[in-house]
N, CA and C of each residue as an Amber inpcrd file, in Angstrom:
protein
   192
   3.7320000  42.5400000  -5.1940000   3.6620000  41.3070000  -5.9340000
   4.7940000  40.3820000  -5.5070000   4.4070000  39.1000000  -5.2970000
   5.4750000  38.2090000  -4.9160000   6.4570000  37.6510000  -6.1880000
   7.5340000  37.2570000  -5.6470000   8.7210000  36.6220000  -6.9690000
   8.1800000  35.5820000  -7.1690000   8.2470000  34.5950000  -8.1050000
   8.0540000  33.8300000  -8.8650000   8.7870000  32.7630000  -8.0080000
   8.5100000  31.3500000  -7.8920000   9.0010000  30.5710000  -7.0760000
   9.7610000  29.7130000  -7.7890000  11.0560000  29.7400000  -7.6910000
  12.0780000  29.0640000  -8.3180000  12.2490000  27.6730000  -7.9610000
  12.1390000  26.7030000  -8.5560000  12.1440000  25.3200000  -8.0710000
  13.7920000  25.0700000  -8.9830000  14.5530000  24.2420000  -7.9100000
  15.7700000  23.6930000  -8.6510000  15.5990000  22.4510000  -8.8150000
  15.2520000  21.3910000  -9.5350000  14.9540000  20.4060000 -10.5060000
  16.4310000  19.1700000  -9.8460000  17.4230000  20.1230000  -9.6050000
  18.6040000  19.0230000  -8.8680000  18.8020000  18.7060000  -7.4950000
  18.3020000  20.1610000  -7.1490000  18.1840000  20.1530000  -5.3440000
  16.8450000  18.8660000  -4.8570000  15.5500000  19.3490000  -5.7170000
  14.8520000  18.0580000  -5.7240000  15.3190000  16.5480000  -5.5230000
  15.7020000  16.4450000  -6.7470000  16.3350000  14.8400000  -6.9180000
  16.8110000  14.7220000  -6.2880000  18.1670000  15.4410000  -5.5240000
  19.1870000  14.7030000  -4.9850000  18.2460000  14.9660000  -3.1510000
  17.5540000  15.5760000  -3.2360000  16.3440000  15.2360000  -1.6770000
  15.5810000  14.4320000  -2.1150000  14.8780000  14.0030000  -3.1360000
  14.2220000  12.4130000  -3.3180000  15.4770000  11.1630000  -3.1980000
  16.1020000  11.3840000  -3.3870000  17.3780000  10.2400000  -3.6500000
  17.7480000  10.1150000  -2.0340000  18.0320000  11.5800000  -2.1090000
  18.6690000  11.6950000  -0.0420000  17.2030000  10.3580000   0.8390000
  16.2270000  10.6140000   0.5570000  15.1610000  10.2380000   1.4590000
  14.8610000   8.8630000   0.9720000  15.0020000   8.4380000  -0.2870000
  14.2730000   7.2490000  -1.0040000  15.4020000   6.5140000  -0.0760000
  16.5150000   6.2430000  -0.4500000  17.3980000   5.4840000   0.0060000
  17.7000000   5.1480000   1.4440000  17.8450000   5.0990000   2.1500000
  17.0840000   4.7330000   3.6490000  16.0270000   4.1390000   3.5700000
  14.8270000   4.7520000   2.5810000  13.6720000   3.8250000   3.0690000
  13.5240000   2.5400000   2.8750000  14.5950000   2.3980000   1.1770000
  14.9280000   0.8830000   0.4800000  15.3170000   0.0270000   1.4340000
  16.4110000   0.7090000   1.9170000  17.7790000  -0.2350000   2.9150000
  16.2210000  -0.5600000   3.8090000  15.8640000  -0.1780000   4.3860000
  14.9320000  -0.0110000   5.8010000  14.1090000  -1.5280000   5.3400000
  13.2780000  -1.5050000   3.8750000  12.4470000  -2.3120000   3.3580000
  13.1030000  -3.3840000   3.3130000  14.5120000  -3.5180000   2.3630000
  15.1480000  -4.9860000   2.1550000  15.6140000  -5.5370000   3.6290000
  15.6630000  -4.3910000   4.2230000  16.1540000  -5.3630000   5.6570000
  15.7140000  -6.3350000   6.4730000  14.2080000  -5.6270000   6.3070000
  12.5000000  -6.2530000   6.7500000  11.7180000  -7.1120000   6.1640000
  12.1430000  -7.3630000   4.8460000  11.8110000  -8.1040000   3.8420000
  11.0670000  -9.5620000   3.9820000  11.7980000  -9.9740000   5.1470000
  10.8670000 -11.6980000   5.0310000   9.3830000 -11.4470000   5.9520000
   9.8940000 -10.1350000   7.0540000   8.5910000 -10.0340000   7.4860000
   7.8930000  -9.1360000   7.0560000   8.0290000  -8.5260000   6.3430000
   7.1740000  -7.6710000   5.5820000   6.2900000  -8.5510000   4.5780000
   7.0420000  -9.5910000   4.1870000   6.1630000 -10.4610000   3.0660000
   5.0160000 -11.2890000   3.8090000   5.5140000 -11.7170000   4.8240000
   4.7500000 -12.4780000   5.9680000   3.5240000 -11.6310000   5.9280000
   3.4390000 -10.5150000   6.9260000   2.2200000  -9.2660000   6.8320000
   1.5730000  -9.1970000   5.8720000   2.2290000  -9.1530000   4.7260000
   1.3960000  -8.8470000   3.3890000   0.2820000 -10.4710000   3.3250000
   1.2580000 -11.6490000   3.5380000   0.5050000 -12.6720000   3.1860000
  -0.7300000 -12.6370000   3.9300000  -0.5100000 -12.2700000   5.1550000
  -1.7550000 -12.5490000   6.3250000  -2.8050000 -11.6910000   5.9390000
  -2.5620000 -10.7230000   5.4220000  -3.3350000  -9.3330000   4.8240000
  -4.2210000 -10.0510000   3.6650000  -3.1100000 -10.6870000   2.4120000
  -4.4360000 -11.0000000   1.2920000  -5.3360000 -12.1870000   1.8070000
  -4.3530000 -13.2340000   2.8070000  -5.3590000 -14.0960000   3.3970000
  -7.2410000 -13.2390000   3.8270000  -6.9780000 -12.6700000   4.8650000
  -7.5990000 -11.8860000   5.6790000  -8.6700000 -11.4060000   4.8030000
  -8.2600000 -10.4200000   3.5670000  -9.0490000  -9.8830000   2.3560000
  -9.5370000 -10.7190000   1.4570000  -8.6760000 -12.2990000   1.6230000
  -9.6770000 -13.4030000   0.6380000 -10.8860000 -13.6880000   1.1620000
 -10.9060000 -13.6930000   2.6630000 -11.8730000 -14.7640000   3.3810000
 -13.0600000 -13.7350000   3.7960000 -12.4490000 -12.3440000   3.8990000
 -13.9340000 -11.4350000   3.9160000 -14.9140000 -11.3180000   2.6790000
 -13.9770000 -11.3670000   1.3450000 -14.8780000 -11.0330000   0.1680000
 -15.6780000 -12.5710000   0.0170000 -14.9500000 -13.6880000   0.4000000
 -15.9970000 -14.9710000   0.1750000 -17.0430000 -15.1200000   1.2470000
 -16.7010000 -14.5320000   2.5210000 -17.9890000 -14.4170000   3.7770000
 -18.9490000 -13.4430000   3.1020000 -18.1340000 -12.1250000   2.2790000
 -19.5470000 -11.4120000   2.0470000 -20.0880000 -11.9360000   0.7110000
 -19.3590000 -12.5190000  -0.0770000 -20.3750000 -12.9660000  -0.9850000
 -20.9280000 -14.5390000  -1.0840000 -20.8140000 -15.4110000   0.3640000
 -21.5690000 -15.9710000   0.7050000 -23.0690000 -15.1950000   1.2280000
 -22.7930000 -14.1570000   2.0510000 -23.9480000 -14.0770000   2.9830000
 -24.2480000 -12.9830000   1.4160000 -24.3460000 -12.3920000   0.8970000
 -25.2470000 -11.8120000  -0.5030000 -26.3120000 -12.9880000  -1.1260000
 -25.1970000 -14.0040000  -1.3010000 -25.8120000 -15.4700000  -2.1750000
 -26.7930000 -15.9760000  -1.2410000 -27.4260000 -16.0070000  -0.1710000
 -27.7180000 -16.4880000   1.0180000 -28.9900000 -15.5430000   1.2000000
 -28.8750000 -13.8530000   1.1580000 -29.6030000 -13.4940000   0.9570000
 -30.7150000 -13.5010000  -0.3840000 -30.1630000 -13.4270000  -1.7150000
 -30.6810000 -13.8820000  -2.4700000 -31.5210000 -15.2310000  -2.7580000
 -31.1760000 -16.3610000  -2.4740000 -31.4890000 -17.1940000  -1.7700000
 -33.0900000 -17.4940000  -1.2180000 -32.8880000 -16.2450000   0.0750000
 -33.9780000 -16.4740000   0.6310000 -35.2480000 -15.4690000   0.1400000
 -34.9490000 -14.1370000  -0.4030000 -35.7150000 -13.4900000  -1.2880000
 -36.6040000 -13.7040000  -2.2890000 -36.2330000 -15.3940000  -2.6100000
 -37.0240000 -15.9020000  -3.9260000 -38.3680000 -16.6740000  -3.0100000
């Protein structure tokens, strides 16, 4: 039978903390272009959902 697997609850945290932190610094550093990307992204995701629910409306449309 195997031992019971001991998790230490501090060793955790302080390896989420060890790893989170770098990734922050990494993010705020990147920050104006990271926002940039994001913008081009919801652009990108506005103009597909209005192409597809033009061409739905379009199909409907011609169905009648």
């Amino acid at each position: 039978m195997r031992a019971p697997i001991n998790i230490d609850l501090d060793f955790v945290m302080k390896a989420f903390v060890g790893i989170a932190s770098p990734m922050v610094g990494v993010i705020t550093s990147y920050q104006e272009q990271l926002e940039w990307h994001l913008r081009v992204a919801s652009l990108g995701v506005g103009l597909l959902v209005g192409i597809m629910s033009l061409v739905s409306m379009v199909k409907k449309m011609r169905g009648r």
